[in-house]
FIVEX-223243 format. One record per residue (C-alpha): x, y, z; residue in three letters. Coordinates in steps of 0.2 Angstrom, whole numbers, padded with zeros to 4 digits, always signed. Layout:
residues N
XYZAla/...
This chain:
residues 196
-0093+0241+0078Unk/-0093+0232+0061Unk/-0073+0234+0060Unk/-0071+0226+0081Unk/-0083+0212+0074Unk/-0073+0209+0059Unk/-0056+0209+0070Unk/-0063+0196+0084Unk/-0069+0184+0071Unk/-0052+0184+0060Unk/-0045+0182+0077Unk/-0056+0168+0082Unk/-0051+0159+0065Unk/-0031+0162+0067Unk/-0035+0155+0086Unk/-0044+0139+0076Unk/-0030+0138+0063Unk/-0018+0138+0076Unk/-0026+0125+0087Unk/-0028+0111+0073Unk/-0012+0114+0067Unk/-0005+0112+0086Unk/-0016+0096+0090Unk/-0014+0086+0071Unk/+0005+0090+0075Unk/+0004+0084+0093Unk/-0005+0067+0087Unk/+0007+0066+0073Unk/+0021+0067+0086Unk/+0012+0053+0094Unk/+0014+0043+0081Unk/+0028+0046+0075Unk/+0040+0046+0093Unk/+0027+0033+0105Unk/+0019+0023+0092Unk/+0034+0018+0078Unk/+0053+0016+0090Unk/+0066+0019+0082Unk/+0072+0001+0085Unk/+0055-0006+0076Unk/+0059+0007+0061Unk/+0073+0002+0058Unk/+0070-0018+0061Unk/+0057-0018+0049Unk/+0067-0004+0036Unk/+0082-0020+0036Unk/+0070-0034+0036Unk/+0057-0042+0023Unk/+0040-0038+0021Unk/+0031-0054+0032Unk/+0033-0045+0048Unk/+0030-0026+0044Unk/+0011-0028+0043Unk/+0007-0032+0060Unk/+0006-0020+0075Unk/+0014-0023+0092Unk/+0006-0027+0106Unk/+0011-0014+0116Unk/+0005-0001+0103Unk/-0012-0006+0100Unk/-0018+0004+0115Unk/-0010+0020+0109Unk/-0015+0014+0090Unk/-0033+0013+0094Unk/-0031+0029+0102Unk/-0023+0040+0091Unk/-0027+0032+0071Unk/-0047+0038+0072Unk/-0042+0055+0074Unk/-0026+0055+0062Unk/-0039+0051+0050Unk/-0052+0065+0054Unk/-0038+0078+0050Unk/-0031+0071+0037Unk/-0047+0068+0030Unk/-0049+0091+0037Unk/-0032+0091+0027Unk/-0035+0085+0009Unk/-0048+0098+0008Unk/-0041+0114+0019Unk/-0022+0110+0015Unk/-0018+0126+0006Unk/-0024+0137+0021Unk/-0008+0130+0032Unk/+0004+0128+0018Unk/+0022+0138+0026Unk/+0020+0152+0012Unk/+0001+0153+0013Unk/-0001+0156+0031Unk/-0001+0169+0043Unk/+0016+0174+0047Unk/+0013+0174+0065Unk/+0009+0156+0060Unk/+0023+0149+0050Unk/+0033+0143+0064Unk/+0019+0129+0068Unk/+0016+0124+0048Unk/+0035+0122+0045Unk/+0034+0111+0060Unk/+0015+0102+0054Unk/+0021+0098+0038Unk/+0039+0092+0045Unk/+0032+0079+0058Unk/+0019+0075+0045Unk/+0031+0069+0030Unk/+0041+0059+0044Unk/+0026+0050+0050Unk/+0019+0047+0035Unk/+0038+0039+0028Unk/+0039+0030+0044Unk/+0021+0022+0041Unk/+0026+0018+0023Unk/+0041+0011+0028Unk/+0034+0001+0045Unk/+0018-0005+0034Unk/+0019-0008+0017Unk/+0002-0003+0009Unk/-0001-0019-0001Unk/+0000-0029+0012Unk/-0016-0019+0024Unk/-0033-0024+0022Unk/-0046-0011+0013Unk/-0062-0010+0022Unk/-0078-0009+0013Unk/-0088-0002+0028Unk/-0087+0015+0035Unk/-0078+0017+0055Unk/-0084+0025+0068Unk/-0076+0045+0065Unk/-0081+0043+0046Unk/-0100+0043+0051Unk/-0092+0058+0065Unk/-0087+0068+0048Unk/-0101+0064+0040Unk/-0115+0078+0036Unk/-0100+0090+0040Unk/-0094+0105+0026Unk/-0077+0105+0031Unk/-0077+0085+0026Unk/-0084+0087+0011Unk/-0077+0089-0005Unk/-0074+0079-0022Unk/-0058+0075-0016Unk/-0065+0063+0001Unk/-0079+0056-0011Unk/-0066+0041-0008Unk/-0072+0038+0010Unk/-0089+0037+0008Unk/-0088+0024-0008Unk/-0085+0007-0014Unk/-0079+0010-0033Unk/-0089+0022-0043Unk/-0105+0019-0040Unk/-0109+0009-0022Unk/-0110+0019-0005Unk/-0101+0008+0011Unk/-0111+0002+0023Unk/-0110+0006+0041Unk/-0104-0003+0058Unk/-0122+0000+0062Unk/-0130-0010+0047Unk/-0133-0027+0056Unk/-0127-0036+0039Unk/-0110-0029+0041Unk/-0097-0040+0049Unk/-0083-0030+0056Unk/-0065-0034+0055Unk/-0054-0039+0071Unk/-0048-0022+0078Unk/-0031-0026+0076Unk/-0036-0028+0059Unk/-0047-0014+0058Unk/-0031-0001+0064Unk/-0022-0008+0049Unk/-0034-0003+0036Unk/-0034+0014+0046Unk/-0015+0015+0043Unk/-0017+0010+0023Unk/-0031+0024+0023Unk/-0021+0037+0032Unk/-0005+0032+0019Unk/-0018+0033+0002Unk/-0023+0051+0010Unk/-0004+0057+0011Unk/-0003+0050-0008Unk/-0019+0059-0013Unk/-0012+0074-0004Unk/+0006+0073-0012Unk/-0003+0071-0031Unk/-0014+0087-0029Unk/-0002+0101-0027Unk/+0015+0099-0031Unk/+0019+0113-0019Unk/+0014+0101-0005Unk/+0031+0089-0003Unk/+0028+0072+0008Unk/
């Protein structure tokens, strides 16, 4: 009996692995094809740095849609990334890490190249999906302290303290994208194995 159990719930755990692998990719994907044209990844790869920090129009539907969660599983990644590295995993897995960490490294160069990260705005609040991970193990770790704090010391506020004054969206979905580029830096610097 013990041996069925133990079977069903590795199973059920591959099945969860494989899911957020799948759907982190698929939003990645988003991104990368729906949200960042070629034309405009190119435009702003030739051009200065004036125009690259601004978001389209015509993106800031899909934007809004798609930067909260980018940021919950990156935010799942820096903590969980070596269960889904390609020489880590489940070989009956590999196929969708090789493919993960693929559209992730083009997304995030795309972003890096689209959106210069000096020029986005840092917010000193927390967002709607950082009180989602909040109280949540597989958030928490030494490594996403970063979220949760201003410096050292101060804890951010949130959108639901009535002194905070929250950005403009448009705004609000750049800071997103600058924390979504310092998570793939924090990723990058702590395992050399993990290549962005």
């Amino acid at each position: 009996m013990e041996d069925i159990e133990s079977v069903q719930c590795l199973q059920a755990f591959y099945n969860y692995q494989q899911l957020s692998l799948r759907t982190f990719t698929a939003l990645l994907e988003a991104a990368n094809r729906g949200l960042f044209t070629t034309s405009r990844y190119e435009k702003a790869s030739q051009s200065d740095n004036k125009s690259k920090s601004s978001i389209d129009p015509q993106h800031t539907s899909i934007l809004k849609a798609v930067l909260p969660a980018l940021r919950v599983y990156i935010t799942w990644l820096l903590i969980h990334y070596k269960f889904i590295l390609p020489d880590k995993i489940d070989p009956r897995m590999r196929e969708y890490s090789v493919q993960f960490w693929h559209t992730l490294t083009d997304t995030l160069h795309t972003l890096f190249v689209i959106f210069p990260i000096h020029d986005l705005p840092e917010l000193d609040y927390l967002l709607e999906e950082d009180l989602d991970m909040q109280g949540s193990s597989i958030f928490d770790g030494e490594i996403t302290n970063h979220i949760r704090s201003k410096g050292n010391v101060n804890q951010k506020r949130t959108i639901k303290d009535r002194i905070v004054i929250r950005l403009d969206p448009e705004l609000e979905m750049l800071a997103r994208i600058r924390m979504i580029l310092l998570d793939g830096l924090r990723l990058a610097a702590i395992d050399v194995s993990v290549v962005l």
